[in-house]
N, C-alpha and C positions, 0 to 999 in steps of 0.2 A: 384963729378961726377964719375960716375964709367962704365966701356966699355960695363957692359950690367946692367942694371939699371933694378931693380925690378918694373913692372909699374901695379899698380893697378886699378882695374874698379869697383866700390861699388857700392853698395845699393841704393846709391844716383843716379844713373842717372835714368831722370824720363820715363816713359809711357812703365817701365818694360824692358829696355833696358839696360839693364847690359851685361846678355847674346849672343844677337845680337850686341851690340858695343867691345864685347872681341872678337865674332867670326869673325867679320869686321877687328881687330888690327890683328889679328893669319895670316888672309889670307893674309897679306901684309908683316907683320915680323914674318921670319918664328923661327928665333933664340930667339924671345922676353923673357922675365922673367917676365911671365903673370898671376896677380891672378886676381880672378874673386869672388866678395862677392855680394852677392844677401841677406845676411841680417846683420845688423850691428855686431853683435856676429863675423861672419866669416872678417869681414873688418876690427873690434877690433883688431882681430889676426895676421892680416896680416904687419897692420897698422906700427910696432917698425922697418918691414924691407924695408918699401916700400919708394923711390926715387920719384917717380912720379906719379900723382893722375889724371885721365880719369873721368871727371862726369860732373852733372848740379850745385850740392849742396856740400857744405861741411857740418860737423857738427864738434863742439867745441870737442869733442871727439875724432872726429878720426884726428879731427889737433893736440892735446896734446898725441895722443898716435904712432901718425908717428915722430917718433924722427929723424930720418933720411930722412926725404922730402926735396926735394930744388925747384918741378917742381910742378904746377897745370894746368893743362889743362882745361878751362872752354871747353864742350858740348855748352853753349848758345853764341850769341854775346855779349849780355847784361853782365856788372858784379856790376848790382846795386844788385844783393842778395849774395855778398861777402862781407865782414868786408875787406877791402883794407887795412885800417890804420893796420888790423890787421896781414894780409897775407906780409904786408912790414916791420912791428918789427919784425917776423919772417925770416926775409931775404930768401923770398919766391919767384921764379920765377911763375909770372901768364903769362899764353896765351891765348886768347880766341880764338872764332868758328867764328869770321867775313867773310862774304864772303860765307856760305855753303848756308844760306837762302835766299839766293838774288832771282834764280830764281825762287819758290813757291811766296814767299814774292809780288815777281813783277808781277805775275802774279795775285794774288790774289786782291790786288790794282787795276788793272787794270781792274779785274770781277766787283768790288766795282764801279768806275769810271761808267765802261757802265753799270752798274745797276742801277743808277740815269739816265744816257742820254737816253737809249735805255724800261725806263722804265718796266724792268723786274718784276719788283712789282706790277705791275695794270697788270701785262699780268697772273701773279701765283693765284693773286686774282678772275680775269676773269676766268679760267680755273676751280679754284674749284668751284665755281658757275655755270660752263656751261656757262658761258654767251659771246656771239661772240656780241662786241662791238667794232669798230676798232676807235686807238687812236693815235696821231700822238706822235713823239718821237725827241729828238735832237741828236747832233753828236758830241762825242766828240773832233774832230779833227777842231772843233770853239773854243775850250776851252782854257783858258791857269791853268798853273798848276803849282801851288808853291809845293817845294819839300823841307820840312823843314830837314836839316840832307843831305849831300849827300854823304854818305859811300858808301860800296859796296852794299846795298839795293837799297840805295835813287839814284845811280848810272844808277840801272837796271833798276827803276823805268823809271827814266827820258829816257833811252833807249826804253822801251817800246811806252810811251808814244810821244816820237819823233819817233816812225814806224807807230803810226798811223795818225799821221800827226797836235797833240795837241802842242803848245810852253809851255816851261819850263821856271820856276824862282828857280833858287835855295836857299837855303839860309846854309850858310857853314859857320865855323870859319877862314879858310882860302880859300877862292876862286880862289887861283891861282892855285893850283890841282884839280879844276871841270871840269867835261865832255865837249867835244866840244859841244854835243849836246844841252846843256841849251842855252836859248835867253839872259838868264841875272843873274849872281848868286851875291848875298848882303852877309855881315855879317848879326850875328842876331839882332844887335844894329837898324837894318831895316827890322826887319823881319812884322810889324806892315805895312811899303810901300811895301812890297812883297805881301801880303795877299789882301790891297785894290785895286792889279792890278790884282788879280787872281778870277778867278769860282772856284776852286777846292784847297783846300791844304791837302797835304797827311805831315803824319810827321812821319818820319822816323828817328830821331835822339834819343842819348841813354837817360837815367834818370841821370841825372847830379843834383848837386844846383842850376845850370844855367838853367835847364830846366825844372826844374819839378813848376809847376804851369804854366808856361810861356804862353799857348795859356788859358788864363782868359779873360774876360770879353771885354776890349779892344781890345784884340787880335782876340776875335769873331765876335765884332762889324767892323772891320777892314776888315775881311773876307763876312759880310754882309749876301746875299742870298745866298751864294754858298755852297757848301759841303766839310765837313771834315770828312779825311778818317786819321786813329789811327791803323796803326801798332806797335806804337814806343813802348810806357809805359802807364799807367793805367791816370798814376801819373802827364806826363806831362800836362794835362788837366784838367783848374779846373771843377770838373764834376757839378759843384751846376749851375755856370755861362754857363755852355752847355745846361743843363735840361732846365733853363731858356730862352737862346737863344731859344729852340727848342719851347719849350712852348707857347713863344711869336710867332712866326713864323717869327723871324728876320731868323733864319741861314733855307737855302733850306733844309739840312738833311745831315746826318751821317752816316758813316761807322766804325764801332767799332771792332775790335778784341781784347781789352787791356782794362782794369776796374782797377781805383782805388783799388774796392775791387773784387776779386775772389776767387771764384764764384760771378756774380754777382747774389746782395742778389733778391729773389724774388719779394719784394716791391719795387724796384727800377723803378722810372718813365720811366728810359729808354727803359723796355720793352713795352712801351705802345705808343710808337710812331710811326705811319705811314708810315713817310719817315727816319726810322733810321734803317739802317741792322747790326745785332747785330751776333756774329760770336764767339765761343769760347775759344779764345786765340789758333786757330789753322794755323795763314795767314803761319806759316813755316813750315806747315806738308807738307811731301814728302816722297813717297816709297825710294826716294836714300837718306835718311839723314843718314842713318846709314853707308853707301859706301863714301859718300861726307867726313864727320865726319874724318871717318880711314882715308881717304887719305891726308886731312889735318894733321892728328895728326902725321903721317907716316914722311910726310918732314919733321914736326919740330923734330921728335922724332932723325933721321939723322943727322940732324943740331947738337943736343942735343950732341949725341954721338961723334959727332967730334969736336967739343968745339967751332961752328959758332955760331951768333946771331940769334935769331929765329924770327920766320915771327909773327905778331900778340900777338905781347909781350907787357904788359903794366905794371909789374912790374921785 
């Protein structure tokens, strides 16, 4: 480590935010040692002298040609689209972005939720038909609400949802660090009696081995009529045993932001369903991500410099 570390921002960070997340790190450190690559050619170059890496992605490239790296910074929460086994033979410091998408995230859930109860889909249908038909609607604050995962998302979740007066079930790997506000949080060894006491499960937990398939078929039948809303991963859900559930008319209906496959392919049953509201991969979009982002990276970057532990470290 060195007192002022060359920090790089590539090509790789996505939705063109290279530019905007270097001008976001400038305005906070004004001393930084800042390159800015907006195409692989200029981040190749950079690559032999840089310390620390600001993105969403890495590429095998520009990990074999930063010889001097110790630091990666993940942009996302998620770090299922890093080679870990790989970033830790390289005795590689990772951090991730937990905690920046909590509020979009919880609010977006939250649109999802009253857009089954409050029936905003027969009122959008109504409307481009002309047609004044009045229908009756429910309340979510009858509901109870499993919140599979409760990090700093499933956290805010359960916050939202305890203001409007819904009860929570969480389900967590350790439950002795859950919210006051949950009624009840389980391991996932129970997450199958979480789901048959719940109307509604959101899941918010990362793509692990442990999790990916994990709400399959039992885990749907478990959940019954009610609604599942997918901010988490594509992955955690098996999508054949959903299309199914949905088909049949066992599960009430879906809220999706996350696809096994994405884009989701054109032929996909799931656009053809009624009560499924299909969203694309946007529940973290927010005009402050880029402000949230730099202020995250700014503590750790401090921390960095003075040789502390850093917040959001997982290797």
């Amino acid at each position: 480590m060195t007192d002022r570390p060359t920090v790089l921002v590539p090509h790789l960070v996505m939705a063109r935010g290279t530019e905007p997340m270097a001008e976001a790190i400038r305005d906070r450190l004004d001393d930084v040692d800042l390159r800015v690559a907006t195409d692989e050619e200029t981040a190749l170059e950079h690559a032999p002298d840089t310390e620390v890496v600001v993105t969403h992605r890495l590429s095998d490239d520009l990990l074999d040609s930063a010889t001097a790296l110790r630091w990666v910074h993940s942009l996302t929460a998620g770090l299922d689209h890093f080679d870990l086994d790989d970033l830790d033979e390289r005795g590689l410091i990772l951090t991730n972005s937990s905690g920046i998408h909590a509020q979009p995230i919880g609010e977006h859930v939250l649109g999802a939720l009253l857009h089954f109860e409050r029936r905003f889909d027969r009122a959008v249908a109504q409307q481009h038909r002309r047609e004044w038909d009045r229908f009756g609607a429910t309340e979510l604050a009858d509901r109870t609400v499993a919140v599979v995962g409760v990090g700093a998302i499933g956290t805010r979740v359960v916050e939202l949802c305890d203001a409007i007066g819904a009860e929570t079930i969480g389900v967590k790997r350790d439950p002795s660090g859950a919210p006051d506000a949950l009624a009840d949080c389980v391991t996932p060894d129970r997450l199958h009696d979480a789901l048959e006491r719940a109307d509604c499960a959101v899941l918010a937990c990362p793509l692990t081995d442990e999790t990916s398939g994990m709400i399959d078929a039992e885990a749907l039948d478990a959940l019954g009529d009610g609604v599942l809303v997918n901010i988490a991963r594509g992955e955690v859900v098996d999508e054949a045993a959903l299309i199914e559930a949905l088909d049949s008319g066992e599960l009430g209906g879906a809220a999706l932001d996350v696809f096994a496959e994405e884009p989701l392919p054109e032929d996909s049953p799931l656009w053809g369903f009624e009560n499924v509201l299909l969203t694309p991969h946007v529940a973290g979009t927010t005009p402050h991500y880029w402000e949230r982002a730099a202020d995250q990276f700014t503590e750790n970057y401090h921390r960095y410099v003075a040789g502390k532990d850093l917040a959001n470290r997982h290797l």
